[in-house]
Each structure stands twice: as C-alpha cells, then as structure tokens.
C-alpha positions as CSV (number, residue, x, y, z in Angstrom):
1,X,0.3,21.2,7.5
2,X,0.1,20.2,11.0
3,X,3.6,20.6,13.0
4,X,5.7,18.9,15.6
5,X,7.0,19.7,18.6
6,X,10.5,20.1,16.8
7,X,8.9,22.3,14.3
8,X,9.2,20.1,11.0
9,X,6.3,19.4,8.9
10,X,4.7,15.9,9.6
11,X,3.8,14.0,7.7
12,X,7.4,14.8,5.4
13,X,7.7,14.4,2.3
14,X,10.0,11.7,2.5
15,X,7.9,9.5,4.6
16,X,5.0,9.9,2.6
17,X,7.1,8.9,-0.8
18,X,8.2,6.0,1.2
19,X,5.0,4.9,2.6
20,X,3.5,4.9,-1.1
21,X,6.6,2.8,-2.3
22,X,6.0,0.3,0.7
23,X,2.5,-0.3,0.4
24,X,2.9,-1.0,-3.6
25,X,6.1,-3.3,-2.9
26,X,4.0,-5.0,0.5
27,X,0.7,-5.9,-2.0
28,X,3.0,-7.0,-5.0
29,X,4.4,-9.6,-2.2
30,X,1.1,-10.1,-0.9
31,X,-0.1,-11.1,-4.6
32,X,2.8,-13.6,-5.2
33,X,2.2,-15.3,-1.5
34,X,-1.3,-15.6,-2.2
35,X,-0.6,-17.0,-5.8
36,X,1.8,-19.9,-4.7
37,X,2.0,-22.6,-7.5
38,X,-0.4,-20.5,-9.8
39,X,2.7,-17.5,-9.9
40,X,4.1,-17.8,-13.2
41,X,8.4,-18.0,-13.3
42,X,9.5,-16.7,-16.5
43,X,12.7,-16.0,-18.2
44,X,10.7,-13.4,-19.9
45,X,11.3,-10.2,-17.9
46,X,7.5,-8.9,-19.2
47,X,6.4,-12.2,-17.2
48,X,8.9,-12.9,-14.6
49,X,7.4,-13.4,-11.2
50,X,3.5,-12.5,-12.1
51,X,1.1,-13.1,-9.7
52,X,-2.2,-15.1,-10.3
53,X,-5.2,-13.3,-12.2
54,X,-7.4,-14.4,-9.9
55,X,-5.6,-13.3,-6.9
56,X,-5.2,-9.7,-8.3
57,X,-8.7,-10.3,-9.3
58,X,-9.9,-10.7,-5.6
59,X,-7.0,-8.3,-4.0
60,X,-8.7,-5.5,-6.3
61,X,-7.8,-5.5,-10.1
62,X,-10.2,-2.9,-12.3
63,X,-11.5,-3.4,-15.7
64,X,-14.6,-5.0,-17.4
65,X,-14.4,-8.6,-15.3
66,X,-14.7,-6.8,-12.1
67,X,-16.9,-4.2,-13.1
68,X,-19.4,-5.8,-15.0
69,X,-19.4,-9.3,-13.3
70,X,-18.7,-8.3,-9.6
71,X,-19.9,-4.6,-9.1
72,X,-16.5,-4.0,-7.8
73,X,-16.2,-0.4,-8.1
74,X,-14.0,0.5,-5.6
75,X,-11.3,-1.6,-7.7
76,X,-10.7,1.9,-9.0
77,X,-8.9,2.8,-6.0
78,X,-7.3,-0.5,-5.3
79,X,-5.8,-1.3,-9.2
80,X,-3.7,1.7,-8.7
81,X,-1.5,-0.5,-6.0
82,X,-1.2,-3.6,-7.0
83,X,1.6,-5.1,-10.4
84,X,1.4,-7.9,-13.1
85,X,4.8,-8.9,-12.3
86,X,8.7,-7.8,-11.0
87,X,9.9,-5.7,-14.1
88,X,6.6,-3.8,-13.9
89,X,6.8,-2.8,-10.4
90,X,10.3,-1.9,-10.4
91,X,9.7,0.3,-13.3
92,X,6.6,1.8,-11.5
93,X,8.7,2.2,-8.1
94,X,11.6,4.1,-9.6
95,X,9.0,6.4,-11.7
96,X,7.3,6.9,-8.5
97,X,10.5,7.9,-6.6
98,X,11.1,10.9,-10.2
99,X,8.2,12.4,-10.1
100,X,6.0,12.3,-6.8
101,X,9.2,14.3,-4.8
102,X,8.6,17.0,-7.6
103,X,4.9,17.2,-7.5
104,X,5.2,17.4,-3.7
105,X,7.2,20.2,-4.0
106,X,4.9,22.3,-6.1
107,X,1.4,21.1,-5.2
108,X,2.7,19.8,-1.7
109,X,2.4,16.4,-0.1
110,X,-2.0,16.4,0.3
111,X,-2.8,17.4,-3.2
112,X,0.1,15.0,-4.2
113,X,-1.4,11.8,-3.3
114,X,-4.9,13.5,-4.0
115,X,-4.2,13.9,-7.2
116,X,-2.3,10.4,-7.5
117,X,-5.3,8.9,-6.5
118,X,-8.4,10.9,-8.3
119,X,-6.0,9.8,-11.8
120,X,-5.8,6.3,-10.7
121,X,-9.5,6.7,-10.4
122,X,-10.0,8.1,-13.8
123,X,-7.9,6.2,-15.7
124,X,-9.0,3.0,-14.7
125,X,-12.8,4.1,-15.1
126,X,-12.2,4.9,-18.8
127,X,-9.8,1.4,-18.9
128,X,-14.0,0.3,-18.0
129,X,-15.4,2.4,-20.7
130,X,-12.5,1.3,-23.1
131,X,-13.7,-2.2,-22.4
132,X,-10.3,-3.1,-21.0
133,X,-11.0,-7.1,-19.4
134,X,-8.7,-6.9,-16.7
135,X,-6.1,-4.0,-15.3
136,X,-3.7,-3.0,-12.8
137,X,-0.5,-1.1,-12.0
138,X,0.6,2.3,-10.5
139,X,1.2,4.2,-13.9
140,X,-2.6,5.1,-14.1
141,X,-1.8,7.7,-10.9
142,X,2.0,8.1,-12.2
143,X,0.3,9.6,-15.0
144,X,-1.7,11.9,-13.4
145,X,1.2,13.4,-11.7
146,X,2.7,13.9,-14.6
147,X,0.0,15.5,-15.6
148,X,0.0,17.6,-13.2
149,X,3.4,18.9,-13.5
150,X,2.8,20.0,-17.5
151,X,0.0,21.7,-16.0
152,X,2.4,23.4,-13.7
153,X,5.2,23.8,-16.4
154,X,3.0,25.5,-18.7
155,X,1.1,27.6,-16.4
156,X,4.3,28.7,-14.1
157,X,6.0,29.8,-17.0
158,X,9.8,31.2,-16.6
159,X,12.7,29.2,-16.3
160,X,11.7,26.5,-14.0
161,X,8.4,26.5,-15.5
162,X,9.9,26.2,-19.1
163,X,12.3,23.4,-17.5
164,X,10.1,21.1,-15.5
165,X,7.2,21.4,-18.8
166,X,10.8,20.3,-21.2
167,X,11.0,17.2,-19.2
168,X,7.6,16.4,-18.5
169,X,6.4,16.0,-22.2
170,X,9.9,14.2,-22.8
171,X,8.3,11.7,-20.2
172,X,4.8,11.8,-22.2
173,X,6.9,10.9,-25.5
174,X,8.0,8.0,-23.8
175,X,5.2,6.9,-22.2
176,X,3.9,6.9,-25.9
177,X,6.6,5.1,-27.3
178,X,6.6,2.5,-24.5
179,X,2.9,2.3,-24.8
180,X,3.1,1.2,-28.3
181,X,6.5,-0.8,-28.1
182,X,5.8,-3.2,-25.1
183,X,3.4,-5.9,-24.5
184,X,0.2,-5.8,-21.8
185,X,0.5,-2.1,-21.8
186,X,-3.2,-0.3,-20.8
187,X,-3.1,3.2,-23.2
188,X,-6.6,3.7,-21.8
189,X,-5.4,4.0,-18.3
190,X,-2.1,6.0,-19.4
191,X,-4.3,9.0,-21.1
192,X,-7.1,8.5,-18.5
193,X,-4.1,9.2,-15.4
194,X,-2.3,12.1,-17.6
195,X,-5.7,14.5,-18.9
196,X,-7.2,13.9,-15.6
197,X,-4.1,14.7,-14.2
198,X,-3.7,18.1,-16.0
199,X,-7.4,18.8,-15.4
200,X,-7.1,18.1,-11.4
201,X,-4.1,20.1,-11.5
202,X,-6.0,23.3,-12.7
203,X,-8.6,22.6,-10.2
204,X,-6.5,21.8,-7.0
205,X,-3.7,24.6,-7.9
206,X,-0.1,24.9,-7.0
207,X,1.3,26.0,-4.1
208,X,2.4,29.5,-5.6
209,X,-1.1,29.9,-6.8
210,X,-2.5,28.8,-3.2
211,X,-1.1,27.1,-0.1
212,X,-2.7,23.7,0.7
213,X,-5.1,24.1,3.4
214,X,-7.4,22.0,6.2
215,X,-9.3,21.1,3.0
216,X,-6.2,19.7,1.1
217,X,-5.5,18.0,4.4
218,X,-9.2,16.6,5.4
219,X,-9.6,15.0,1.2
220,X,-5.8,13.8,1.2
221,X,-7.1,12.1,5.3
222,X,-10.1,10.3,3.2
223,X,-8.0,8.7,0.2
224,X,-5.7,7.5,2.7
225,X,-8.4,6.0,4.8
226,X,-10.7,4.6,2.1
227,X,-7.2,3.0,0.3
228,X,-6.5,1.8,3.4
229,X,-9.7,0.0,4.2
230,X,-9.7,-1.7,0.8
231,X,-6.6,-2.9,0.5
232,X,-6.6,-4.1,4.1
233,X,-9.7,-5.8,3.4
234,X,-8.9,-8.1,0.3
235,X,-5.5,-8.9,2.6
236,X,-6.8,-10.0,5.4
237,X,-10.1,-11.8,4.0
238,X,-7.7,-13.3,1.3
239,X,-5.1,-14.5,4.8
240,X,-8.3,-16.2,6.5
241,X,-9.5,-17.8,3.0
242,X,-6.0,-19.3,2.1
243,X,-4.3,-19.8,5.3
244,X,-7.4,-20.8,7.8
C-alpha cells in the first residue's frame, strides 16, 4: 500500500467502503432523475421507487437484452452498481457495509474490490448464459465476497477461521432462502458472484498466505478506472440526451 506523509495507509479502508456505498447510492439517484414520470411509486416495498427499464437499460443493466441486442459487454462491470428500486438498494448497502470491512481485513482493500468486481463479472455473464432478459444489483459482487470469506474460513482454519466460515454459510442459507422466498430475485447471478468468489479467493490469497503487492495494487487501479469510465459515460451521455 502506498503511504502518507502521516504514515497511515491511503487509500483506508474506510474511505474505500464509503466510496463503493456512494457511487451505488449516486447511480441509484441518477436512475430515478433520469426516469422522471416513467419511475414507478409503489406501496409495494419490492417496487417502491424503481427506476425506468430503459434507463437502467442505457446506464448499463446486463442480461440477454443487452447482450444479445446491443453487444453491450462491458454491462458486466456496470450491472454490479446500479438497483431496481429503494428496498433493494438499502438491503445491498447494509450487506455491503457486513461484509466488505471483513474481506478487507483478510484479503486487504485491492484484492477486496478486485474480487467484488471479477464476481460481478461472473455472475452476470452466467445471468447471459442462464438466459436472464434483464439484470442488475450489487449482490452479484456481495456474493463473491462472501465467497471469498468461506474460502478464507475453511482454509484459515482455527478459531477465527471456524468463526468467520459459521457465519458465512449462515449468510449462504439465507441468500438461499431469500432467493427462493422473494420476487425478481437473479439465482443465476447469486451462485455466479459466490463460486467465482470462492475460486478468486484461492487464486488471489489472503493476506496471511501473502501480502498484497504492486500487482494487487496496479489490477485493483484498472477496475477502478475502467468502472469509472463506464459508469461516467452512460451519466453524462444520458445528462446531454435528457437535459440538452
């Protein structure tokens, strides 16, 4: 990790967790601006406040429509931050704040959002293969880090190994149960984020199998810059269509 002046790590932990919550709670907002009289008001929590399907359509939603009709590819990145409405981001939000603080603290912050976005990735492209229409929502990368943490729990062994593997598959349960129990739910993109997720954390390691390293740092630096592009994109060309 690169170091301040001060000494602390930068970027922290913290900020990073914060900047990930921001930029899912900014494009949610985004969608519903964009959406105007086509957002759909609900009394139905599962529909309350969803955005337009063609506006998530052109800010990046994944799945067959895109895919197949558009060649929109790189809506694999950009599904994995954008929400179908207010009860499924808050629900992705506080997931995110659970478990990213603990996978940064055993894979550490690079290999974190690595690994959150190389599971979005895969669970969206086998949402494709599953011949899902349209899809979108953080839980294909929540997934992968939890994946990556009953990688850790089983592999670590011990105590905290033993502890942090307990609650991890209690989360996979309910992931299950919810998958199965609620409406508009993508299983595809569920056990796409979470295998991926236990295979990329065998590959990338933990930090008490290896510290993270210029490597960790240069392919975290590429996500970040590549999400950053497309998202920005589909904002600002979206701003100028609407607003100009």
């Amino acid at each position: 990790m690169m170091k301040n002046k001060s000494g602390p790590t930068f970027p922290t932990p913290a900020l990073v967790l914060k900047a990930m919550i921001s930029a899912n709670i900014f494009m949610y907002a985004v969608s519903l601006i964009y959406s105007g009289r086509n957002m759909v008001f609900s009394l139905n929590p599962f529909y309350a406040l969803t955005p337009s399907m063609d506006v998530l359509n052109f800010l990046g939603a994944s799945g067959r429509l895109p895919i197949v009709k558009f060649e929109a590819w790189w809506s694999l990145i950009t599904a994995n931050w954008l929400h179908g409405g207010l009860l499924h981001i808050i629900f992705n939000v506080l997931a995110l704040r659970t478990v990213a603080p603990l996978v940064m603290q055993e894979f550490g912050l690079y290999r974190m959002f690595s690994i959150y976005t190389l599971t979005g990735i895969s669970g969206f492209l086998l949402s494709y293969l599953g011949n899902v229409y349209l899809t979108i929502g953080a839980s294909s990368g929540l997934c992968g880090l939890i994946g990556a943490l009953l990688f850790f729990g089983k592999s670590r062994g011990g105590t905290w190994g033993k502890l942090v593997y307990k609650q991890t598959s209690g989360w996979v349960v309910s992931l299950v149960v919810i998958g199965f129990l609620m409406p508009n739910i993508n299983n595809w993109s569920h056990a796409g984020g979470l295998f991926s997720g236990i295979f990329f954390g065998w590959v990338m390691g933990y930090d008490e199998k290896r510290k993270e390293n210029r490597f960790d740092q240069g392919l975290a630096l590429i996500f970040f810059s590549l999400t950053l592009w497309l998202l920005a994109r589909s904002v600002i060309k979206g701003f100028f269509l609407i607003f100009t």
